[in-house]
N, C-alpha and C positions, 0 to 999 in steps of 0.2 A: 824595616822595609819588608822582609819575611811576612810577619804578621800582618801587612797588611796586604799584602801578595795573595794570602789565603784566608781571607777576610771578601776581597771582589769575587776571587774563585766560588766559595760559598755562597753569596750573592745571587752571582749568577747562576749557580746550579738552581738554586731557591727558586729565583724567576719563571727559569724553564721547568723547572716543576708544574709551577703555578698555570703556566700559558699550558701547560698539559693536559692538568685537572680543568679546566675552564673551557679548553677545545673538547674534551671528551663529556662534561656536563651539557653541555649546548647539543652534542650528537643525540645525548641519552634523553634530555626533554623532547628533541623533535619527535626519535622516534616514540616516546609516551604521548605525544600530542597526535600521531598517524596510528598506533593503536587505540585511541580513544574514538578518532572521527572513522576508521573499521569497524571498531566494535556500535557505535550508536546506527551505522549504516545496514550493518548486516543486525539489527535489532528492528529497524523498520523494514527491511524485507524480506523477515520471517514475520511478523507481523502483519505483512501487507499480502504475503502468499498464505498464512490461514484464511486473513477475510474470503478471498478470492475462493479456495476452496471449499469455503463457509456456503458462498454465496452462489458456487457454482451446484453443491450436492443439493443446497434447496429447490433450486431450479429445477434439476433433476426430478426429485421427490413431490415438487408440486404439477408436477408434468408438465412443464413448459408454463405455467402460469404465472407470468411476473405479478398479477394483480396477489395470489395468493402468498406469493412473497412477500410483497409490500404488506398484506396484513400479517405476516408473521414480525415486521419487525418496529409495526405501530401497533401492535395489540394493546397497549395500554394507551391509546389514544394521544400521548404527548405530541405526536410530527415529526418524529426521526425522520421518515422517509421526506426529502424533499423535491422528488418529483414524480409521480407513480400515477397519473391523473391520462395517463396514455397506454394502451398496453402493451408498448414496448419498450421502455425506460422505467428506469427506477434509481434513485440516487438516494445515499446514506451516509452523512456528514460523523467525523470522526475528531474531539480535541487533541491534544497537543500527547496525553496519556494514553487514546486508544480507545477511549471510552467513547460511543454514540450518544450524538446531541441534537436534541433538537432543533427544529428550524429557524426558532425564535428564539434562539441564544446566539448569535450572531454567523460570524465567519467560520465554518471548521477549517481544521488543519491540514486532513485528510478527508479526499470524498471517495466511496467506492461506489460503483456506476455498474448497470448491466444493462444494455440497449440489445435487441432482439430482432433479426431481421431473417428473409428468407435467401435462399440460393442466390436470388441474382441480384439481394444488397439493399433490397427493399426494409423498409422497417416497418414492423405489425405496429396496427394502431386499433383503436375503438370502433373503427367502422370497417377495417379490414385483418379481423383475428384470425388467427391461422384454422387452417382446417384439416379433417383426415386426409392423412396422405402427404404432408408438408413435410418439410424439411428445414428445422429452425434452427439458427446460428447464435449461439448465445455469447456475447463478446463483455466478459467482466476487467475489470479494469480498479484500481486502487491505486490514486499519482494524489502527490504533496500540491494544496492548492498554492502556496506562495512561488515556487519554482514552476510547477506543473509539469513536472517529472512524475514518470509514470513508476511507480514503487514496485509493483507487480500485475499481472493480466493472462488472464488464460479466454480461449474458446472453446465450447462446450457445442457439440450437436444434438438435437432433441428430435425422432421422429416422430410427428404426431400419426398414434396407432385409427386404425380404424375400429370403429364401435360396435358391435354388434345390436338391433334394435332391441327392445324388451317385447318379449312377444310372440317371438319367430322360432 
């Protein structure tokens, strides 16, 4: 009777071991499943704040010219850009890696957007380009097309300088 007195005691200690290990494995996967969807989140939104700043210093550098944008990022003619036919938008489709894709390869993953408008919310177009003296709003933007969650976005101001003629 002895022996078997410390036979259930054993047992039982065994058990509670086990319910210990098993309650503490299930903590330790969750938290590896909450560092994993961290780390893949804060990897699309250092990736989604270079495009943006990619996209905000060209802007910059081309003077406010979306259209010279857009031919910085079809230079080889393939149709990355898939809307640039106005001059104040421009859209540039992203796969699942981060790589730009053309228009005719289907749905991207990721789109990064820069629409361009004046002071009071207007947006430049082809028949009304901004002029000396303007004050242009450049609003970039990079969100995931399945959610449309906005990944990162910054606005950028550009004043269009006045020219001096050739001549004078």
């Amino acid at each position: 009777m002895n022996t078997n007195s410390k036979t259930s005691l054993f047992l039982m200690e065994l058990i509670i071991v086990i319910l210990f290990f098993s309650i503490s494995a299930v903590v330790c996967v969750q938290l590896f499943v909450y560092a994993y969807s961290t780390n893949e989140s804060t990897k699309m939104t250092a990736q989604g704040t270079v495009i943006v700043q990619n996209l905000a210093e060209q802007f910059l550098g081309c003077e406010g010219d979306v259209s010279a944008v857009c031919d910085l990022y079809d230079a080889d003619g393939t149709g990355k850009v898939r809307a640039g036919d106005t001059a104040g938008t421009l859209a540039i489709g992203y796969d699942e890696s981060w790589k730009e894709m053309p228009a005719s390869d289907g749905e991207p993953v990721y789109i990064a957007s820069i629409s361009v408008t004046d002071t009071d919310g207007h947006a430049y177009t082809a028949d009304t380009p901004a002029e000396p003296g303007d004050m242009m709003i450049a609003s970039f933007e990079v969100y995931e097309v399945a959610t449309g969650t906005c990944i990162a976005s910054q606005d950028v101001k550009y004043h269009v300088p006045y020219r001096m003629e050739a001549g004078r």
